[in-house]
C-alpha positions in Angstrom: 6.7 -88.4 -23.3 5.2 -86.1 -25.8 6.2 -82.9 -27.0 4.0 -80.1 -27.8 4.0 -79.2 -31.3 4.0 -75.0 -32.1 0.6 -74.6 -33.7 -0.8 -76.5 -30.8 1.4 -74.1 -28.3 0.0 -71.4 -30.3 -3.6 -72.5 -30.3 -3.0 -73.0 -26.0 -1.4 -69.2 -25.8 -4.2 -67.7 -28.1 -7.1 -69.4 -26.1 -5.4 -68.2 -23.2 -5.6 -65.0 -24.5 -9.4 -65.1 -25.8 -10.4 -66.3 -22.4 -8.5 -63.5 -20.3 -10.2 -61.1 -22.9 -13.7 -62.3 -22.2 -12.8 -62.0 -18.5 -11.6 -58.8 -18.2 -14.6 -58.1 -20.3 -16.4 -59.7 -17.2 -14.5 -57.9 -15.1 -15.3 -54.3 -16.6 -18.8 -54.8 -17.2 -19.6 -54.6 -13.8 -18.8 -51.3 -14.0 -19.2 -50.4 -17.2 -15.5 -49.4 -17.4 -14.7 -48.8 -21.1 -11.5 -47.5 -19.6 -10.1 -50.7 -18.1 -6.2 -51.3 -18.2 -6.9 -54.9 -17.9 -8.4 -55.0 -22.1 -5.0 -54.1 -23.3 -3.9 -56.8 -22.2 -6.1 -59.5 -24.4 -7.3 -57.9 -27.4 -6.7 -54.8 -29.6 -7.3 -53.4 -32.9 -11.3 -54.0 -33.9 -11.6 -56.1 -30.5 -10.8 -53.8 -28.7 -12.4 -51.1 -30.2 -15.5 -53.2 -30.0 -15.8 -53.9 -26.5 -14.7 -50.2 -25.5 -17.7 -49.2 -27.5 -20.2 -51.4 -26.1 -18.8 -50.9 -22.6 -18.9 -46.8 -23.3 -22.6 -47.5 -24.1 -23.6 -49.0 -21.4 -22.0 -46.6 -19.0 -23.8 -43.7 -21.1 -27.4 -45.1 -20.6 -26.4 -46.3 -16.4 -26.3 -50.3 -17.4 -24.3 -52.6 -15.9 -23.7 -56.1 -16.6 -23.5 -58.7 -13.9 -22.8 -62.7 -13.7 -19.9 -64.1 -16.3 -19.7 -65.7 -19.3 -19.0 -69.3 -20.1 -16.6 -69.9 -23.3 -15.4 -73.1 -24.4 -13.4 -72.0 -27.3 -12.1 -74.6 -30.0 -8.7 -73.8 -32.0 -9.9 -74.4 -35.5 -6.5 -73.2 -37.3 -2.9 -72.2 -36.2 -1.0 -70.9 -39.6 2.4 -68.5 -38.5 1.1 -65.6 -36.2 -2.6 -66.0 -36.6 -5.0 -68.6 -34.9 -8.7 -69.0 -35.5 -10.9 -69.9 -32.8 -14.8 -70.8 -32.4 -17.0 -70.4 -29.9 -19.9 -71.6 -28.6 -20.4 -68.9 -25.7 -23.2 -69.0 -23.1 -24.7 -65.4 -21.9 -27.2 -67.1 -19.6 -25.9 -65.6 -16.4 -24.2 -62.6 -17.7 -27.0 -59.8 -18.1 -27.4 -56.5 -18.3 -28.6 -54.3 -15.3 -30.0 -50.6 -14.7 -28.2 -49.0 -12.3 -30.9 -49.1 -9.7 -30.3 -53.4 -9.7 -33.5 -54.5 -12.2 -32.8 -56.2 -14.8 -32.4 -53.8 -18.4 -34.9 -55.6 -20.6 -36.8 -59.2 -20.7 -33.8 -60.7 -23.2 -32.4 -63.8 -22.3 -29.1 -64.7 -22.6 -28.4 -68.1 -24.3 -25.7 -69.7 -26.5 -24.1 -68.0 -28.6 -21.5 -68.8 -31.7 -18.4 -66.6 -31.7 -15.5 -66.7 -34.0 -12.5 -64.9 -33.1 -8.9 -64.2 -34.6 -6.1 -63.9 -32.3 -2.8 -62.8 -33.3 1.1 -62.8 -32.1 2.3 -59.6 -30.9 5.8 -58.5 -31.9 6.6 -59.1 -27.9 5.6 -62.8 -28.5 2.0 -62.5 -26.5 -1.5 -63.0 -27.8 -4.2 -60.5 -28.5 -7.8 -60.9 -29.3 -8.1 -59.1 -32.4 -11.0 -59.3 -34.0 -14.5 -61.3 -33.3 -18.0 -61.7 -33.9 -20.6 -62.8 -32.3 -23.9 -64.2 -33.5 -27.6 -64.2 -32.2 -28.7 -66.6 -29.3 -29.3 -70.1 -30.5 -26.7 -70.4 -32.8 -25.0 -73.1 -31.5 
């Protein structure tokens, strides 16, 4: 029997985390609901404050984003309360609507690479904190 060691619990919790961000991300975009309760919950700080942006600008110019993303993230390092995770995030069927159901623009979604830091809360959960997210094709 093995035991699981803490920076690999860490590097499971913080996944856990990025994954339920970029869901409720999902989850939001359908509306455009920069508002969501479910955000909190994932990320905060610049993360948050990044995806409340975008999903504020959407709702402002009546786009909607439909489908979900695909993430496979990869724990690259677990070092006290910080882990740092990559990404190589598909946007293929996760595009951006007008309201009246035709697509926004002619962009494809594609790969993407994304790096992320997630952090331990003083409450012992994970947030998203910070991430960035490069153009289609990079990975």
């Amino acid at each position: 029997m093995t035991t699981e060691s803490a920076a690999d619990a860490d590097g499971r919790a913080a996944s856990a985390a990025y994954l339920g961000m970029w869901r409720a991300m999902a989850q939001a975009a359908v509306t455009s609901d920069w508002k969501s309760v479910e955000l909190p919950k994932f990320a905060k700080g610049e993360a948050l404050n990044t995806i409340t942006r975008s999903l504020y600008r959407d709702h402002a110019s009546q786009v909607v984003t439909k489908g979900e993303p695909k993430n496979d993230p990869r724990v690259t390092s677990a070092s006290g309360n910080t882990v740092a995770i990559v990404d190589c995030g598909d946007s293929t069927n996760w595009l951006k609507y007008k309201i009246t159901g035709e697509l926004k623009d002619d962009v494809p979604g594609g790969r993407r690479s994304i790096t992320a830091e997630v952090t331990r809360q003083d409450d012992g959960s994970w947030r998203v904190t910070s991430f960035a997210i490069q153009a289609v094709g990079t990975c």
